[in-house]
C-alpha positions, 0 to 999 in steps of 0.5 A: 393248652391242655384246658378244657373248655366250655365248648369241650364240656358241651361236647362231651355232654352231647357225645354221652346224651345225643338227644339232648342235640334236639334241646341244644337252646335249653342245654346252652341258655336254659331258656325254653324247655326241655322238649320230650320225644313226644313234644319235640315230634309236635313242635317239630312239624309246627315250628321247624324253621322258626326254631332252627334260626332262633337257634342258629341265632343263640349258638352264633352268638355264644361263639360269639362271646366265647371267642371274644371272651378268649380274644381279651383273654389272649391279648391279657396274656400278651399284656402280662407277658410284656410286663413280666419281660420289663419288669425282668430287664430291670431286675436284671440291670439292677442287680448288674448295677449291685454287682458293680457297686459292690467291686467298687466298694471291695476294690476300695476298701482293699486299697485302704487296708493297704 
């Protein structure tokens, strides 16, 4: 699959702006804000740990939701598949059906004309 995804996107955003690494909650969830050098130095020293989980925590829980989001996406795709398939057999079978219908009708109608 050659799409791009939300994941992709943050990537690349964080490759372009590495200092935007420091605010990943404010670039993930828009909550908090964005800290400049000289907050991110202050808060650094008071609320290292207590940041670094509630992080850990949001970034655990978007992947979270992304892989489920492409879980139910995957299994809707596998769904649809399937129904693509019967819905083809049928098709098939009904214009096998068609075909043969039709012989039967020329064939008939051959042997009245005779």
């Amino acid at each position: 699959m050659g799409e791009i995804t939300g994941v992709d996107k943050l990537a690349r955003i964080l490759r372009v702006y590495p200092d935007l690494n420091d605010n990943l909650v404010w670039l993930i969830t828009g909550e908090g804000e964005l800290l400049t050098e000289g907050e991110k130095n202050k808060k650094d020293h008071q609320n290292d740990d207590l940041y670094t989980n509630d992080i850990n925590d949001k970034i655990g829980d978007l992947l979270a939701n992304l892989f489920a989001q492409y879980n139910a996406q995957d299994k809707t795709l596998m769904f649809l598949q399937s129904q693509i398939s019967k819905i083809e057999k049928k098709y098939s079978k009904a214009i096998s059906e068609q075909n043969k219908m039709l012989n039967e009708i020329l064939s008939a109608m051959k042997i009245s004309s005779r």
